[in-house]
KOLVEX-510461 format. One record per residue: residue in one letter; z, y, x of N, C-alpha, C in turn. Coordinates in steps of 0.2 Angstrom, whole numbers. Atoms other than C-alpha are relative to their C-alpha. Example, Ala and Ser with C-alpha at 12.3 -4.5 7.8 and 13.67 -1.06 7.14 Angstrom:
KOLVEX-510461
LOVEX_A_0_-6_4_39_-22_62_0_6_4;
LOVEX_S_-1_-6_-4_36_-5_68_3_5_-4;
end
This chain:
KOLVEX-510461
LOVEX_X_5_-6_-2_746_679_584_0_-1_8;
LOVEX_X_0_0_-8_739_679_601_4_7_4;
LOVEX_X_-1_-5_-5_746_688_617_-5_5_-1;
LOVEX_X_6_-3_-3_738_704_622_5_6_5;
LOVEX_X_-5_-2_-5_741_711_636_-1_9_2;
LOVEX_X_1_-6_-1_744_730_641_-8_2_1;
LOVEX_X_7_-2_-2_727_732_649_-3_2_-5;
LOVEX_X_4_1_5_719_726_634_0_2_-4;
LOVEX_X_0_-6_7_727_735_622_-4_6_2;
LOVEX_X_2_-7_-1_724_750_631_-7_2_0;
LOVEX_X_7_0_3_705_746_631_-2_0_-4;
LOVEX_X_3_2_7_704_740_614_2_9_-3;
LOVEX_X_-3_-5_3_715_758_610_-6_5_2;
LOVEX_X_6_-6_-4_699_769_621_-5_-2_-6;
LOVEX_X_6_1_6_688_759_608_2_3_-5;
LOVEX_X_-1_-3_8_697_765_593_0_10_2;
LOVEX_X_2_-6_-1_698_783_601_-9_2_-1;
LOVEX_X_7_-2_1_678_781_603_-3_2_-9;
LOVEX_X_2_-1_4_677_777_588_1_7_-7;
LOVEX_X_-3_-4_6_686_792_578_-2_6_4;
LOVEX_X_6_-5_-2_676_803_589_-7_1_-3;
LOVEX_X_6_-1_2_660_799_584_1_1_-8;
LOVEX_X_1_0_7_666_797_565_3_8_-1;
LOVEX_X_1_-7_3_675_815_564_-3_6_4;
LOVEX_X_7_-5_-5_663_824_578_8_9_1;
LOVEX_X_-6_-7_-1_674_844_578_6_-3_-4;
LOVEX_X_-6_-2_4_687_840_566_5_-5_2;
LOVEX_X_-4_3_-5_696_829_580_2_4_3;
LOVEX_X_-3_-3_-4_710_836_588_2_-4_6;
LOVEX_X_-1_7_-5_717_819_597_2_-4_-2;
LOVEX_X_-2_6_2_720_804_597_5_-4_10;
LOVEX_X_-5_2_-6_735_796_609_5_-5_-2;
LOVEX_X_-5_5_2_745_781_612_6_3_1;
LOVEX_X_-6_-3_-2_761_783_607_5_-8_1;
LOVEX_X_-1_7_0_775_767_605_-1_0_6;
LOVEX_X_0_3_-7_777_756_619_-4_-1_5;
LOVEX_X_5_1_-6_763_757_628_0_8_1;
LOVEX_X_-1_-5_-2_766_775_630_7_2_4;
LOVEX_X_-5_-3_-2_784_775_632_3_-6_6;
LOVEX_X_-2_3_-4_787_758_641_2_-5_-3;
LOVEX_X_-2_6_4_792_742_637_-4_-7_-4;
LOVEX_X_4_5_2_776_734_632_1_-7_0;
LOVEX_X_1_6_-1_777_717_626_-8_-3_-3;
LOVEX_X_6_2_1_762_705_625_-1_-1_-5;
LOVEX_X_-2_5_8_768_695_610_2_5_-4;
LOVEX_X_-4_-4_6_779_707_602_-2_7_-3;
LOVEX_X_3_-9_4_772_726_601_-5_-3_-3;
LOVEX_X_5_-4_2_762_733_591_-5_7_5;
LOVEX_X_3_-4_-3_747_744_597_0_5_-4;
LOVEX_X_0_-9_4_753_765_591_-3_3_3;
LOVEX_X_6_-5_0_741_776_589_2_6_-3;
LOVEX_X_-1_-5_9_742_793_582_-6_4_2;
LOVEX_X_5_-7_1_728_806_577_3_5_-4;
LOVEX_X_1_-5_5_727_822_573_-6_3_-2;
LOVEX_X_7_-4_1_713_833_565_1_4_-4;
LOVEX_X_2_-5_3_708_847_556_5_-1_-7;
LOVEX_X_-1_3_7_710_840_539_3_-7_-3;
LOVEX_X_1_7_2_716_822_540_-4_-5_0;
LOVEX_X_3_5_0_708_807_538_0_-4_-10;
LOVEX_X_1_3_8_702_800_521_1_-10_1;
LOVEX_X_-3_9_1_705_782_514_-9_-4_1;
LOVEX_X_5_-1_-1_686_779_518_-1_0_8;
LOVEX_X_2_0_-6_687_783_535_5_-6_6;
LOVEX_X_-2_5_1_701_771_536_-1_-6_1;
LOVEX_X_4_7_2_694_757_530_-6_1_5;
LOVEX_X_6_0_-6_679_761_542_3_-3_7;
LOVEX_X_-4_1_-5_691_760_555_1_-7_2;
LOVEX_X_-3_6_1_699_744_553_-6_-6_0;
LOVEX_X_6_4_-2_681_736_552_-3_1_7;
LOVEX_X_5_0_-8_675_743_569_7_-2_3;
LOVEX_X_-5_0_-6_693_739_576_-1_-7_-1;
LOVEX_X_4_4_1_689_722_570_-4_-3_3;
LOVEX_X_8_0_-5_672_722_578_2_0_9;
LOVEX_X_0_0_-8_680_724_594_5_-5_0;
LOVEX_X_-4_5_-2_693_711_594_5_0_-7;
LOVEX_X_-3_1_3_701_704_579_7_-2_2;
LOVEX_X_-8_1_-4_718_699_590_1_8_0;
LOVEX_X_-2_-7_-1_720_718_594_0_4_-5;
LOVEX_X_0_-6_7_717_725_576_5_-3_-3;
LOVEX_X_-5_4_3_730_715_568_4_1_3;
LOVEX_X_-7_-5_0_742_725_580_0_6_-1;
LOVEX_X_-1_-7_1_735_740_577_3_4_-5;
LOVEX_X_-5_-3_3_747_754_570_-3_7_2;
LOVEX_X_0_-8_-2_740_772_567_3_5_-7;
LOVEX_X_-6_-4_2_749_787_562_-5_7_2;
LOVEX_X_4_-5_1_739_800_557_2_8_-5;
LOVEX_X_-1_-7_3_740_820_552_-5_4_2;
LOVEX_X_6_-6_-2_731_834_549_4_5_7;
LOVEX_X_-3_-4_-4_734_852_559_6_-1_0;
LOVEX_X_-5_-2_3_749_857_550_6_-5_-1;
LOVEX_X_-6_5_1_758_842_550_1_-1_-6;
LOVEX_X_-2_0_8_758_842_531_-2_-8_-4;
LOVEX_X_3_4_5_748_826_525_2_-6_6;
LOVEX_X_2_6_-4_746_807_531_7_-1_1;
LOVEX_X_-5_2_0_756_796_538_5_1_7;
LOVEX_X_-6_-1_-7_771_800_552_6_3_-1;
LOVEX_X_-8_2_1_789_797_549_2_5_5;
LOVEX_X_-6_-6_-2_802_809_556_0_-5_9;
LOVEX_X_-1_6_-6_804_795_572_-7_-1_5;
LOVEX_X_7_-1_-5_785_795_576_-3_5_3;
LOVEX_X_2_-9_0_783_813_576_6_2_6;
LOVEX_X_-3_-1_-6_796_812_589_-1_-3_6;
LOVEX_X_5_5_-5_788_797_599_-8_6_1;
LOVEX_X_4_-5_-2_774_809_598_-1_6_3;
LOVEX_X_-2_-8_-6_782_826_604_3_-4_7;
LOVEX_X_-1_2_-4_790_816_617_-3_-4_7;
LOVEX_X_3_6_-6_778_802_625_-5_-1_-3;
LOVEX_X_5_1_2_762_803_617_-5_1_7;
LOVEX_X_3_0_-6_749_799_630_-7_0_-2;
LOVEX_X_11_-2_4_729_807_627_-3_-6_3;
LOVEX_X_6_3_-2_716_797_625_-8_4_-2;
LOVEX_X_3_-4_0_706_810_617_6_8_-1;
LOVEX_X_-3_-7_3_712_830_616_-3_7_2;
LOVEX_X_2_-9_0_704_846_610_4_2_2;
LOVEX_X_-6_-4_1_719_853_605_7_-1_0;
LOVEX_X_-4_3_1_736_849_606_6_4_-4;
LOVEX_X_-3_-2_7_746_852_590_6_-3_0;
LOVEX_X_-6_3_0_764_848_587_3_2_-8;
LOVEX_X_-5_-5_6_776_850_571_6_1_4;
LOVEX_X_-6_-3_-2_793_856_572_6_-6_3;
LOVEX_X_-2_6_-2_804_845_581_5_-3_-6;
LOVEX_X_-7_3_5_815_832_566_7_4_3;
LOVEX_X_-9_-2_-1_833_839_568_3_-7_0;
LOVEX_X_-4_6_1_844_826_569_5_-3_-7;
LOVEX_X_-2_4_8_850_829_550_-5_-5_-3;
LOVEX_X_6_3_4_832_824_545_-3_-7_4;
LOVEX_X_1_7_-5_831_807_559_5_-2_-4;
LOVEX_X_-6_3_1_848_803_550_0_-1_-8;
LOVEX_X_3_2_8_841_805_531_-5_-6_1;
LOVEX_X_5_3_0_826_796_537_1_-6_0;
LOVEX_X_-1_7_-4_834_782_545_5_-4_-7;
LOVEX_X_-3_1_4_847_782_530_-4_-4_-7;
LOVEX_X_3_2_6_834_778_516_-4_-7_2;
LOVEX_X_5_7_0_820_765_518_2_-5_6;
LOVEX_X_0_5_-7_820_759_537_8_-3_-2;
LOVEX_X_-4_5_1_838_754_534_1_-7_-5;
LOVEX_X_-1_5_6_837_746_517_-5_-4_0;
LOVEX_X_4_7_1_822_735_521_2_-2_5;
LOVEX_X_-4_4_-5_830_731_538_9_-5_-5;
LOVEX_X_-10_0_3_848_726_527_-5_-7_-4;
LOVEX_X_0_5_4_837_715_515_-3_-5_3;
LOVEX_X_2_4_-5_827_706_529_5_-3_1;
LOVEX_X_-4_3_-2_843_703_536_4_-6_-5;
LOVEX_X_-3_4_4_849_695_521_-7_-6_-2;
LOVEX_X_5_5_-2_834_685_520_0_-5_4;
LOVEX_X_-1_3_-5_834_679_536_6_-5_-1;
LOVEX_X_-8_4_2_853_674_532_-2_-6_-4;
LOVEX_X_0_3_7_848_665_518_-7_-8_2;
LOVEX_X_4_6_-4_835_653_527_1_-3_4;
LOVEX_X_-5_7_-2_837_635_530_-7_-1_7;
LOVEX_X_6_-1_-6_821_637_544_-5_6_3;
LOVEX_X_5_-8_-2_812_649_555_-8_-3_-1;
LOVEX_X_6_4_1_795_645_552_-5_5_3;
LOVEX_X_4_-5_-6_780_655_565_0_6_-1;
LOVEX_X_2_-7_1_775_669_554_8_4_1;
LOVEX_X_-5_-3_1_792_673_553_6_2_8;
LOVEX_X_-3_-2_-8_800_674_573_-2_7_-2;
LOVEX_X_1_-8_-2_791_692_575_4_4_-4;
LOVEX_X_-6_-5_5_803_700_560_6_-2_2;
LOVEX_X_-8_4_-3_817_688_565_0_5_7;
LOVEX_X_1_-2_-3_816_694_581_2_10_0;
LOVEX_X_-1_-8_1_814_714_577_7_0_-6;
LOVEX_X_-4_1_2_827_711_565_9_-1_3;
LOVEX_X_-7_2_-7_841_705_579_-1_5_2;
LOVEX_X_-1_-9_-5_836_722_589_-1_4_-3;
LOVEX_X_1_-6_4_836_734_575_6_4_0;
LOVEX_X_-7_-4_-1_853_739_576_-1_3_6;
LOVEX_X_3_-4_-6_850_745_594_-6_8_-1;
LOVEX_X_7_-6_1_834_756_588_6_4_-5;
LOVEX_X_-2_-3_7_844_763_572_6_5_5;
LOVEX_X_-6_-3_-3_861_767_584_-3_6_4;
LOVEX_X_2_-4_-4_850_776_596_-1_6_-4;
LOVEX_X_4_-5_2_840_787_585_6_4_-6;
LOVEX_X_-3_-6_6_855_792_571_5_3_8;
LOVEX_X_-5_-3_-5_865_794_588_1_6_4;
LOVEX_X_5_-5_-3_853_804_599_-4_5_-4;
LOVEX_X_6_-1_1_840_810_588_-7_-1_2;
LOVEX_X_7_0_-4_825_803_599_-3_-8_-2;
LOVEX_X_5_7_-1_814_789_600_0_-2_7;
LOVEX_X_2_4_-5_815_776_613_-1_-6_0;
LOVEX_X_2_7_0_812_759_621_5_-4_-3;
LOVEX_X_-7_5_2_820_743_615_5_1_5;
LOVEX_X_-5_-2_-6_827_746_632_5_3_1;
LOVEX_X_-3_-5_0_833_760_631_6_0_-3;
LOVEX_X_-8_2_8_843_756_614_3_-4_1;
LOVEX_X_-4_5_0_850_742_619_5_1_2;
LOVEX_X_-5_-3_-6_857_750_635_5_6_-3;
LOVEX_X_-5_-5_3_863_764_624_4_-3_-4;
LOVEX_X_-7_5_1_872_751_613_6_-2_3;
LOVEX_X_-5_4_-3_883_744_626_5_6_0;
LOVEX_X_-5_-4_0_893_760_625_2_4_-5;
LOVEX_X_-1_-6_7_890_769_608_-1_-7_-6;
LOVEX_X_1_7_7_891_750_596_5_4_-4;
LOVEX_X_-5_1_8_898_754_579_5_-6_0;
LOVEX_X_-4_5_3_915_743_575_-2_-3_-2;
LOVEX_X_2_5_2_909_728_572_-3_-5_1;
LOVEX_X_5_3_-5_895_725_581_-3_-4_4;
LOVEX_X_0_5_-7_889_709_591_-5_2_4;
LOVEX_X_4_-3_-6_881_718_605_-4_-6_5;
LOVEX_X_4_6_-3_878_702_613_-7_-4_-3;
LOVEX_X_7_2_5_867_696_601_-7_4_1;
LOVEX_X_5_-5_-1_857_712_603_-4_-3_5;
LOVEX_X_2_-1_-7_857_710_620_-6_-8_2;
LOVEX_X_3_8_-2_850_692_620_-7_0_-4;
LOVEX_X_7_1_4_837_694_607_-6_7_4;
LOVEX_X_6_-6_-4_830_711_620_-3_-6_6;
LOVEX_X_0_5_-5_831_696_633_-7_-6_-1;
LOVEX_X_6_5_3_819_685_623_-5_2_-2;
LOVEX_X_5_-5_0_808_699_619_-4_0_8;
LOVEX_X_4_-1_-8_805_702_638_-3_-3_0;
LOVEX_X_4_7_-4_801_683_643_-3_-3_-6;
LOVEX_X_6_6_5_789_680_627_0_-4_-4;
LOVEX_X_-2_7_1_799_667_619_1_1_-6;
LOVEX_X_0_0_7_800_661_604_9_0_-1;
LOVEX_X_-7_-1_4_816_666_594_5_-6_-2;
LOVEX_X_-2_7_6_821_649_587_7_1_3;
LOVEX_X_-7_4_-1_835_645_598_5_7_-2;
LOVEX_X_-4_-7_1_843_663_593_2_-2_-10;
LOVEX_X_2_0_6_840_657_574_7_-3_-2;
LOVEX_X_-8_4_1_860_647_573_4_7_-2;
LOVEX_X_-3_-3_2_865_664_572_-4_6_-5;
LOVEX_X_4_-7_5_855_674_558_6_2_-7;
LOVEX_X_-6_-2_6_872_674_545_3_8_7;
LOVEX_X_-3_-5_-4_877_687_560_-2_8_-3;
LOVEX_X_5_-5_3_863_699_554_4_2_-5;
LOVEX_X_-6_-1_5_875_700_538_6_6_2;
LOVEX_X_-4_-6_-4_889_709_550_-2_6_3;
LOVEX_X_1_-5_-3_878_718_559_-3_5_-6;
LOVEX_X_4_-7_7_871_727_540_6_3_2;
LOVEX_X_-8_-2_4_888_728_536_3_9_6;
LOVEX_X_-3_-5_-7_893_738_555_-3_5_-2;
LOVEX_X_4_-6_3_877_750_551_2_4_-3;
LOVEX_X_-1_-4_6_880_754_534_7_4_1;
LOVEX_X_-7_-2_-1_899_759_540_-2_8_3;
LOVEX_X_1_-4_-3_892_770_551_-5_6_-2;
LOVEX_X_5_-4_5_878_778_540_8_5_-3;
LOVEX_X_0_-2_8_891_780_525_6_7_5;
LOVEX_X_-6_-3_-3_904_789_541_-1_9_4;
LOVEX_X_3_-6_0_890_803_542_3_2_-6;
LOVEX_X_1_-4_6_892_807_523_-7_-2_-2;
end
């Protein structure tokens, strides 16, 4: 997948705001990045372009698919990192996980805004269910994946890669309850790791995120990914 660089996102992001103006006219409340290009950290190669809207009613599966064809239209490199996270007023429908909804009370940045709506902030019991169910257990069998293969092969660096610094993100968020940058998390591992933890690992795969680079030489150690579940899970189960 090609570079894109902050600017560009940010362009391509003012296009997809245009466009969810003229498709729900009143029943837009806003549209704001959130993610790293809100909060910091933007890489070229490596993010994703976050989005969140809110509106009246939601967004239909229709409006959706509309979407993804005009984002599309404006530059297929930029829609294939696009990520939106959508709700109605009430915070009740669509999609925004307990973690985004925190990137979004915290560091949402307008691109459009009638209104500005919030839910209640996640408690830190409800960041630490969240984090416990799916985001761990597809991060745990990646890692076992990974482990499990004899070469890294292109499509596969971008997981490889988020998969090395996922410990970092996971420690921050059940530790703090917040959402932050890779930076952040990393920096807050070096004094809050779980038992067992190769923190250096971490700290190397945030290092090869910076400078753009492809993961390979990081790839001699993906049996490591196996300890770092293992550390995790300790640390989950030391909650209850």
């Amino acid at each position: 997948m090609a570079d894109v660089s902050a600017s560009s996102a940010r362009e391509f992001a003012r296009g997809i705001a245009a466009f969810w103006e003229q498709r729900l006219g009143a029943r837009l409340l806003g549209v704001y990045l959130i993610g790293s290009l809100a909060h910091g950290g933007f890489s070229p190669r490596y993010s994703d372009i976050d989005m969140a809207l809110t509106s009246e009613d939601g967004v239909g599966a229709g409006d959706l698919e509309a979407m993804r064809a005009h984002a599309a239209g404006l530059s297929p490199v930029h829609a294939a990192k696009l990520s939106l996270f959508w709700t109605d007023r009430g915070f009740t429908i669509g999609r925004f996980p307990p973690l985004d909804r925190l990137d979004y009370l915290d560091h949402a940045a307008p691109l459009v805004e009638r209104a500005r709506v919030g839910p209640p902030r996640p408690a830190l019991a409800e960041v630490r269910a969240y984090l416990a169910g799916q985001p761990f257990s597809g991060w745990a069998d990646g890692a076992r994946r990974f482990a499990a293969l004899a070469a890294l092969e292109p499509e596969d660096r971008k997981p490889y890669l988020r998969a090395l610094l996922y410990p970092a993100r996971l420690v921050y968020s059940w530790q703090t309850g917040r959402m932050g940058s890779n930076d952040a998390a990393v920096e807050f591992l070096r004094a809050h790791a779980p038992d067992g933890l190769d923190t250096d690992l971490v700290a190397r795969a945030l290092q090869c995120r910076q400078q753009a680079r492809d993961p390979d030489h990081l790839f001699a150690e993906r049996a490591t990914l196996l300890r770092q579940a293992e550390a995790c899970a300790t640390l989950i189960a030391a909650a209850g």
